[in-house]
Backbone as CSV, one residue per row, in Angstrom:
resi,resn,N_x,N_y,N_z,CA_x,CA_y,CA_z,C_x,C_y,C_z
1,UNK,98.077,109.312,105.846,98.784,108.696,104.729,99.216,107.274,105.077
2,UNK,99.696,107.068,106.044,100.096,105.495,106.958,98.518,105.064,106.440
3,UNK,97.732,105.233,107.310,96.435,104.298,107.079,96.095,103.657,105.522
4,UNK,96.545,104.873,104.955,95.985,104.718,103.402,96.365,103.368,102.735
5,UNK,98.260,103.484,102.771,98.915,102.417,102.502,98.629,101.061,103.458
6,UNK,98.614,100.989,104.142,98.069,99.882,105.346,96.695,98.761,104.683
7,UNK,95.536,99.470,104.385,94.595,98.998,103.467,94.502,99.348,102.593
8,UNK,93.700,98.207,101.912,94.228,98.221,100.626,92.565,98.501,100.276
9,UNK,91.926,99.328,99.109,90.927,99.861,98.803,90.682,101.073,98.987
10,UNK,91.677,101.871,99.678,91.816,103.326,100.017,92.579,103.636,99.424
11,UNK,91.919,104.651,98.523,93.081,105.677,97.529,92.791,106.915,97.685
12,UNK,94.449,107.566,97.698,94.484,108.728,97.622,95.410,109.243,96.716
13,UNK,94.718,110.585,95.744,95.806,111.093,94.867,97.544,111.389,94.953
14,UNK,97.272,112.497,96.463,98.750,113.291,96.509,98.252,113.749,97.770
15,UNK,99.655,114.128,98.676,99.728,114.284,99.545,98.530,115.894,99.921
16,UNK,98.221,116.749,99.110,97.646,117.913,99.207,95.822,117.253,99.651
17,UNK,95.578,116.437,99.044,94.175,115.633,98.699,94.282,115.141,99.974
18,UNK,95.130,114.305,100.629,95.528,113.920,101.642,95.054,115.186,102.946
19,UNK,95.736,115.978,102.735,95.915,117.045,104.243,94.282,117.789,104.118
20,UNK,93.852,117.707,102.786,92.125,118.548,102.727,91.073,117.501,103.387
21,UNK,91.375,116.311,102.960,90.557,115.163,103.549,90.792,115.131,105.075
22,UNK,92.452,115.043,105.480,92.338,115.484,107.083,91.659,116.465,107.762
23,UNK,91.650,117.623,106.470,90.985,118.789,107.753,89.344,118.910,107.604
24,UNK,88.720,117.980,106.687,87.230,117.496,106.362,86.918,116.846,107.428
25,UNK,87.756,115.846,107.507,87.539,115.053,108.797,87.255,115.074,109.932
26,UNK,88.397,116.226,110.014,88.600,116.947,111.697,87.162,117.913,112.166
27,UNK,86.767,118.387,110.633,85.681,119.417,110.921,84.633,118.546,111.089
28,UNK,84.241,117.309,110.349,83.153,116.595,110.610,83.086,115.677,112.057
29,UNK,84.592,115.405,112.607,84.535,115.013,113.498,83.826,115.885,114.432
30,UNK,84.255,117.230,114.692,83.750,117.950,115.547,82.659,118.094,115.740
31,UNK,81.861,118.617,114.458,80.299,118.854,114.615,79.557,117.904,114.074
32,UNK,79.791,116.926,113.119,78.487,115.701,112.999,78.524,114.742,113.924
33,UNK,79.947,114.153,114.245,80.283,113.026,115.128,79.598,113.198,116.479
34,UNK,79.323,114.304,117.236,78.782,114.186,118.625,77.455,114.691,118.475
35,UNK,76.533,114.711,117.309,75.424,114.777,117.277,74.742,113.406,117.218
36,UNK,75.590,112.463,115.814,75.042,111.427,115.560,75.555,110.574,116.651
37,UNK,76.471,110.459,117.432,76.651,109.639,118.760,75.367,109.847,119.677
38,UNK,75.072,111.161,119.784,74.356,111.309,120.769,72.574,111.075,120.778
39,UNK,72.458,111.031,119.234,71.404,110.309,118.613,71.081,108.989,118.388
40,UNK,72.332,108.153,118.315,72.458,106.807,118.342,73.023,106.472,120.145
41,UNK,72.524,106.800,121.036,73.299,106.833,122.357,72.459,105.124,122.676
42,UNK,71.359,104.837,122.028,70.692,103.730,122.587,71.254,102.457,122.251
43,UNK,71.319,102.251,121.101,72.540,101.331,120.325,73.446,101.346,120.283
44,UNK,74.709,102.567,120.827,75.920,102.479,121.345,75.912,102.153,123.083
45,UNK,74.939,101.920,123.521,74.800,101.730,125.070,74.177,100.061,125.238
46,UNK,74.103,99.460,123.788,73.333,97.969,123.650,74.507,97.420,123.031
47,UNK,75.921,97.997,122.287,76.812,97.507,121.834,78.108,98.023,122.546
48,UNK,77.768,98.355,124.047,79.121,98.727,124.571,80.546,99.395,123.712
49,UNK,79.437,100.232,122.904,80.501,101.377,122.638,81.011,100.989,121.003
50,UNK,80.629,100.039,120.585,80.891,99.147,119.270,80.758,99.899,118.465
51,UNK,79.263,100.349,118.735,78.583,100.893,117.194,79.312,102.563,116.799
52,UNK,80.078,102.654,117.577,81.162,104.296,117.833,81.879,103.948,116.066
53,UNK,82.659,102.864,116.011,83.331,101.829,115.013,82.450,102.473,113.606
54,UNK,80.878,101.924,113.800,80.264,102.196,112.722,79.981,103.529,111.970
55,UNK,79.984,104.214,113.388,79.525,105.805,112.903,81.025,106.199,112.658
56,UNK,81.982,105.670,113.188,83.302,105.849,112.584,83.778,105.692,110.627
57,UNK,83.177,104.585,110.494,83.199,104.228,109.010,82.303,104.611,108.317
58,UNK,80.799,105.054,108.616,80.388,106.220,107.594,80.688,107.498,107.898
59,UNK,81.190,108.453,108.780,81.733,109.297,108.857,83.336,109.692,107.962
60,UNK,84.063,108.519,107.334,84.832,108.457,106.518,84.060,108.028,104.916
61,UNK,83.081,107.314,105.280,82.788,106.946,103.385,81.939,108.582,103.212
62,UNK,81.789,109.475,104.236,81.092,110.910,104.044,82.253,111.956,103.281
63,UNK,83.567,111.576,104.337,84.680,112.448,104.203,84.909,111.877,102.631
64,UNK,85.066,110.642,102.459,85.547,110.412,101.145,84.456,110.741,99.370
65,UNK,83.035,110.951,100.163,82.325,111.228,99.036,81.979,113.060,99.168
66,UNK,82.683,113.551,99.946,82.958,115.166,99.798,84.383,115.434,99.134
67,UNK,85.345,114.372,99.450,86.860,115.354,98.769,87.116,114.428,97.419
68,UNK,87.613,115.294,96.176,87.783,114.527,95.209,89.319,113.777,95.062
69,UNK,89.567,112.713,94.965,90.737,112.750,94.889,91.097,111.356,95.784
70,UNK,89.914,111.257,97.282,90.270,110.660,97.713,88.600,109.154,98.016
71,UNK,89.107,108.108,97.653,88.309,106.966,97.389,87.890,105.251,98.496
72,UNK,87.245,105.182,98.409,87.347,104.079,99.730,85.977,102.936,99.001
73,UNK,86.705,101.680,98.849,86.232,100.929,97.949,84.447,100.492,98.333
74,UNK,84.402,100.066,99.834,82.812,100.132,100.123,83.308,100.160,101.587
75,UNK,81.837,99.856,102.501,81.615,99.829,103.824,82.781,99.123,104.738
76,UNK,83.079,98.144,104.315,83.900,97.285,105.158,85.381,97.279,105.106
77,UNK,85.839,98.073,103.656,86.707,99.041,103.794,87.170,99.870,104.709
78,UNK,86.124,100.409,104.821,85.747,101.912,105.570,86.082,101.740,106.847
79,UNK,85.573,100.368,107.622,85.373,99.900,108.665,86.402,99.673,109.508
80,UNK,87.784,98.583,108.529,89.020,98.867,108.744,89.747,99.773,108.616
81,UNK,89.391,100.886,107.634,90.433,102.274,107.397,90.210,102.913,109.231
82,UNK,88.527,102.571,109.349,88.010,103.500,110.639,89.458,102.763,111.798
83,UNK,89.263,102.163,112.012,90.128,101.362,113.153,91.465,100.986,112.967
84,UNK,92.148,101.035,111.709,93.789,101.401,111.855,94.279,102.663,111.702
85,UNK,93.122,103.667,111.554,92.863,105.317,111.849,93.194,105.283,113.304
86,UNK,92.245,104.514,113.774,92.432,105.146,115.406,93.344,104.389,115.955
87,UNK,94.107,103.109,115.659,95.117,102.616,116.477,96.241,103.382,116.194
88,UNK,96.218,104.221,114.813,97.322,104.969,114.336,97.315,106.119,115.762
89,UNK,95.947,106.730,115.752,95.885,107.854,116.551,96.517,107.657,118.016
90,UNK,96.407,106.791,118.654,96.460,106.126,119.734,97.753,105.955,119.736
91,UNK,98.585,105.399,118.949,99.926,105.315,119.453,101.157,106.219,119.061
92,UNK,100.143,107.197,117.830,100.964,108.603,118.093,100.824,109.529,119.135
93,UNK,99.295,109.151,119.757,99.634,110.241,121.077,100.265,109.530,122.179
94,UNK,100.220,108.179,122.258,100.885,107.669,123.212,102.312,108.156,122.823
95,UNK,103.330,107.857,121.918,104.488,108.819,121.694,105.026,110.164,122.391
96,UNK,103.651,110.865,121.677,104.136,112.396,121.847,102.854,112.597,122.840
């Protein structure tokens, strides 16, 4: 929900739309994310880890064209939602 408000081109209905899109996420993280890394291992090994970023931001314009409710204006959107996603992640686990 932080991320959402943060950029601007990301909409989300209500907090419920919100927590289904998290757990879309979490599931696609698990099983698409370390297939398509590991398929793209040649171009993430020519962009020192960069192109992680990219498969980061269509892995969200995926999450966002499976849940209804929740919207992400195009790619470069996506790109920044991907990366104040993970600085979010990063300094909540640094926290807790």
């Amino acid at each position: 929900m932080i991320a959402v408000y943060l950029v601007p081109g990301v909409t989300i209905t209500s907090f419920w739309v919100a927590l289904v899109a998290a757990m879309v996420f979490g599931v696609i993280n698990a099983i698409v994310k370390p297939l398509v890394v590991a398929l793209t291992l040649p171009i993430n090994i020519l962009t020192l880890g960069l192109f992680t970023l990219v498969i980061n931001a269509l892995l969200t314009l995926l999450v966002a064209s499976l849940v209804p409710g929740f919207a992400i204006a195009g790619f470069w959107v996506a790109l920044i939602f991907a990366i104040v996603l993970a600085a979010i992640n990063w300094a909540v686990y640094k926290v807790f």
